[in-house]
Each structure stands twice: as C-alpha cells, then as structure tokens.
N, C-alpha and C positions, 0 to 999 in steps of 0.2 A: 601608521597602519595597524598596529598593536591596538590600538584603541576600538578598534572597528574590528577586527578578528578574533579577540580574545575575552570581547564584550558578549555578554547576551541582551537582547534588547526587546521587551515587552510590551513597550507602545511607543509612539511615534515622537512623543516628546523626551523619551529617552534616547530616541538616536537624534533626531534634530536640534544637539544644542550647538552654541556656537564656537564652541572647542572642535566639532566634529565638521562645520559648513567648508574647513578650505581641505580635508579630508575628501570628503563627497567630489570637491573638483578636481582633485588628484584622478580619483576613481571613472573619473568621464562617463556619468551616467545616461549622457543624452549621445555618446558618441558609439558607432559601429565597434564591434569588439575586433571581428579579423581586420578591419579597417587601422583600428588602431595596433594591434601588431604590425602591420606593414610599416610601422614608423623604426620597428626595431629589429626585422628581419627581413631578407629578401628573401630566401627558401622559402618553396609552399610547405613544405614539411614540418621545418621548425613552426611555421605562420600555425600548421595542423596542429602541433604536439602542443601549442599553447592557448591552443582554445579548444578542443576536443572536449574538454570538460562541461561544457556547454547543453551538449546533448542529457547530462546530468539531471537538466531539468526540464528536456524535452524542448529545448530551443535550438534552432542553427546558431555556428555562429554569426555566420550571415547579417543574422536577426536580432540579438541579442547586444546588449547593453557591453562597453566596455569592462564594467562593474564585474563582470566575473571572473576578470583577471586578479580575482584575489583568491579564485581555488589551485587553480597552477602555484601562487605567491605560495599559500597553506602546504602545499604536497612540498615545494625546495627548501622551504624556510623552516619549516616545525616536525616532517618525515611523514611519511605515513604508517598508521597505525594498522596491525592486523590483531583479532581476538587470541589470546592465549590458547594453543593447542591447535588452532585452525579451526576451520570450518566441521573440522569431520564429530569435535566433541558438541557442535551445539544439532547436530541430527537428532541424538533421542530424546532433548531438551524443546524441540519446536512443538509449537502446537498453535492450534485457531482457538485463539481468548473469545468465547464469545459470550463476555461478561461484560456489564460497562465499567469502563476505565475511570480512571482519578482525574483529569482534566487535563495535567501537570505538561507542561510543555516540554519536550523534547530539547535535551541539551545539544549546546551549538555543534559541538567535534562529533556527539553521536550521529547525530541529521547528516553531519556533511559523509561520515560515514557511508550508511544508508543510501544516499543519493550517488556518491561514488560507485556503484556496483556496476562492472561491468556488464554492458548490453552487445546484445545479440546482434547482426543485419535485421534491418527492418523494425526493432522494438524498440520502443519510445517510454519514456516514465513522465508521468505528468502529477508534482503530488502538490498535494492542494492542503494549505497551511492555514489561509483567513478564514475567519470569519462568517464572510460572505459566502468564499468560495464553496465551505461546508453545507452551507443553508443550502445551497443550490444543488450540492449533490443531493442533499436529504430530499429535496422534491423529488428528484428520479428513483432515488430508492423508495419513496412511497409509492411512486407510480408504478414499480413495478412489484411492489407487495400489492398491490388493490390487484391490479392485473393476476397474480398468481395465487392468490388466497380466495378471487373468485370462481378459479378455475376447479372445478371436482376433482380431473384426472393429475391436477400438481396436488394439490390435500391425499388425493387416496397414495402416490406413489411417496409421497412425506412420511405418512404413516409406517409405510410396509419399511421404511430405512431405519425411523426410529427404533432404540430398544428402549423400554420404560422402565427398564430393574436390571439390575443385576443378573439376573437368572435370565432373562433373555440375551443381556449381553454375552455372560459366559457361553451360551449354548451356542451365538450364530459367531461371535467374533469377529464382527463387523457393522456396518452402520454408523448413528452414532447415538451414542450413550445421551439419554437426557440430564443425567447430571455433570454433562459437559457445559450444557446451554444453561446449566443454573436452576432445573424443574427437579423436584424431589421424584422418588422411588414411589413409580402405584402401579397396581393390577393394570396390566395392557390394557384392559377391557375399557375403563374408567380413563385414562390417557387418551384410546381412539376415541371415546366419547366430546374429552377436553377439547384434542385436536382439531379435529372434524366441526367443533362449533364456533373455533376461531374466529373471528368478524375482521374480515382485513383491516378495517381499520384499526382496529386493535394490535395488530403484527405490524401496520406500519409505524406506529405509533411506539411501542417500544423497539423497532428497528434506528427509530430514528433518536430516540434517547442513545442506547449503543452510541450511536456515529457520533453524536453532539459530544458523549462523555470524553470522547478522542481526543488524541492531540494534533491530528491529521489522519488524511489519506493519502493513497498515492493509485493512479490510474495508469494501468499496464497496458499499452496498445502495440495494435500491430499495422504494418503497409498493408498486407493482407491478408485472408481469412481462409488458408487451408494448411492441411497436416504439417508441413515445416513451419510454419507461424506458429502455429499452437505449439510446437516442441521450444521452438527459441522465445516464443514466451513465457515457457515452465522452467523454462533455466534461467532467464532473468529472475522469474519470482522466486525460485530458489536460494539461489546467492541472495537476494535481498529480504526472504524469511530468515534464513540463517546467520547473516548479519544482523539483524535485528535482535534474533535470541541470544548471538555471545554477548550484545549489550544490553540485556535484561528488557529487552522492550518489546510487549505484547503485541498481536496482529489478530486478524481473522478476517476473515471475508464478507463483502455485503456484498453480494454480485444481482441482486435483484435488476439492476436496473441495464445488465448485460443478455441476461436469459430470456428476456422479453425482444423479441423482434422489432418492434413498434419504438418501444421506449427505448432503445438500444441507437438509432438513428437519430431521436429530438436528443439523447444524451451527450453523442458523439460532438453533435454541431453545439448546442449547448457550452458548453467543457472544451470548447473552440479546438478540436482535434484536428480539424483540416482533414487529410484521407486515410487517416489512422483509423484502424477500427479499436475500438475498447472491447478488451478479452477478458479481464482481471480488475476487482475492484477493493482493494485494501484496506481497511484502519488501520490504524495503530495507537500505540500510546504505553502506559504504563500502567499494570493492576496487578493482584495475586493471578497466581496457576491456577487452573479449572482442574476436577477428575479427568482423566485422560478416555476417549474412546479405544475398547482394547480390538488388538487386529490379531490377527494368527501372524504364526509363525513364519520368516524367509521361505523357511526349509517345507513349508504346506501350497504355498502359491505357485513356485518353480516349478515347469515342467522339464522331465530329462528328457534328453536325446540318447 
C-alpha cells in the first residue's frame, strides 16, 4: 500500500507497472466503495465515517470506486497534518495569483490536503487535474470572456474598478490594483484607452494561457442558488484558499464561465455536475506573489451601533 501512497505518479506507465497490478486488486477499483465497507462493518455510521471522504472529490459513496478507501487508510495510518500556527496566520498571506504559474504539479500530501477541506450542506468540490479535463474548462472560460468583453456595460464597469497607478490606488483603496494582474503603472487616461479596446479574443486567449499554466482547478458548486448557498459556499472556498496558502500554493479565480447566464448551464452539464449549480471557479498551482491590491482599514468599513 506504501507504494501507491507515498508515490507520486506522472504518467500512466508509471503507476501501471507490474509490481503495482496485484496492488490495483487489493484496491477494488471496479467494486462499490460503501458496498465494500459492508464486508467489514455492519453500523451505518462506522460504513458513514469510512467513506465520507468521498465527497472529497465530489462523488457519493454510492458511486464511487472502492479505491478510495486509501484516504480514511492516509488519515489512521500517517495522521493528519494541520499548517503551522493554523489557519488564522495564512489570512494576510492569501491572495488571487493572477499571474501564470510554473506548470509544476501539486505534491501528493498537499492535494490530499486541499481536497480534504471540510464542506458545507449542499457544497460539492469537483477539481479537475487532466489534461483533457482543463481543455475543456478553457472552452467555457473563453466562452464566457467572448460573451463579457463583448458586452460595453462589463468593459465600462471593469474600468471604473481598476486603479492604473499607485496614486489612484492610494486615493480610493480599493478595486483592484493593475500591477496585481501583471500590467505596469500609466496615466488612467491611456489604461481606459488600452482597456476599452481589448478584443476578446485577445482576453480569452491569455485567460486561457493563465489556466493552462496551472496545475489544476477546482469547481465549487452548490444544490442551490440562493443566500445560504452562496454563504456555505464562501466558507468552503475559504478554508480551501487558506489551505492552499499555508502550503505555499497559489490560486485565483477564473469565474468567466459562471457570470454568464448562458455559459453557466452548457458548463454545469459539461463538467457533468448533475443539479449542482457552479458558484466558484478556481486555479491553482505554484508561482511568485503578485503586488497586493491595497483595502482600507477594519476599523473604516465597520459601522457602530
């Protein structure tokens, strides 16, 4: 089991050798996961507490492959790991990388990390690791850059958020900063000029360099699409921003292909969600820190009673 747990593995001929094939039939990949717990528990509970992990990756256990009884194995056998200091030192450390990354794959204990984050009722995580499965997102993020970069009233409200300099930053203290996104410092003027003659195709196109440079996404949905959803989906992406930053591993958002009405429906079904809707759509991976967009202070937003 060691061999398969403590490996990382790159292509297919690296797990496929014949050391690992009577491995694979321990693991019962073709067999029901809670199915095969009933062989070793009669309790629904215990049958619950050792496949729960499952939703992990946005599957039942139901549905799911015996094969994942090596995350429950991971958590008794090796412990589980929490970041040094908790959660609360990687708050003013997080931020939206929205640079492209180094390619680099995501190490195995980090990922399982990551995917381990507890979820909310109702929130699903579906992250998407191939290949293929990237390509496929990229289509929807371009569809929904064409869709939004043809639109006037998304360009003019784009503008009004960006700051282009420093001196606008400091003045309004929110937005966000273009040398967040990677763009040098110029006269507004010259900026709304840049902006405004964007050619979507052009935004799709280094949107989707971004995603490719990734070492994954992960797609955040919900059962359904009103105010309690959208909270217990900001607390999932929370804990799994935050995990991400105490282990050095960049994120940011490509939510194009969510903000579109149209493209948000061929996405869902796409991305075979079933009746999850998609709220959040994530990269990640590993690159430097960006300048930071500056905010005002706690102590400015708070209103007293």
């Amino acid at each position: 089991m060691e061999r398969l747990v403590e490996c990382d593995f790159h292509t297919a001929s690296e797990f496929l050798t014949f050391g690992n094939l009577p491995l694979l039939y321990q693991i019962k990949p073709f067999v029901n996961h809670y199915q095969n717990m009933s062989n070793y528990f009669s309790h629904p509970r215990l049958k619950a507490a050792f496949t729960f992990q499952d939703v992990y990756m946005g599957l039942s256990p139901f549905e799911a492959p015996a094969t994942f009884s090596m995350m429950p194995y991971t958590e008794l056998a090796h412990g589980v790991w929490y970041p040094k200091g908790g959660m609360f030192d990687a708050i003013p450390l997080r931020q939206n990388t929205r640079s492209e990354y180094d390619g680099r794959p995501i190490k195995v204990a980090d990922l399982d990390q990551v995917q381990a984050v507890p979820l909310e009722p109702g929130v699903v995580l579906r992250f998407v690791n191939t290949p293929a499965d990237l390509t496929k997102v990229r289509e929807y993020v371009d569809r929904g850059n064409l869709s939004q970069y043809a639109d006037k009233a998304f360009v003019d409200e784009l503008i009004h958020w960006v700051r282009f300099n420093t001196k606008d930053a400091l003045a309004s203290l929110d937005g966000l900063y273009s040398r967040a996104s990677g763009s040098p410092e110029v006269p507004r003027w010259l900026e709304q000029m840049f902006v405004a003659g964007t050619q979507p195709q052009q935004q799709a196109d280094a949107d989707a360099k971004k995603l490719l440079s990734s070492s994954g996404a992960v797609l955040v949905a919900s059962e359904s699409d009103d105010k309690t959803a959208w909270v217990r989906t900001g607390q999932v992406y929370e804990r799994m921003a935050l995990t991400m930053t105490s282990l050095n591993i960049k994120s940011a958002f490509l939510n194009q292909p969510i903000e579109v009405a149209t493209v948000r429906a061929q996405f869902q079904s796409a991305m075979e969600m079933g009746g999850s809707l998609p709220q959040l759509l994530v990269r990640f991976g590993y690159a430097d820190a960006m300048p930071r967009s500056l905010r005002r202070p706690v102590e400015h937003v708070l209103a007293q009673s």
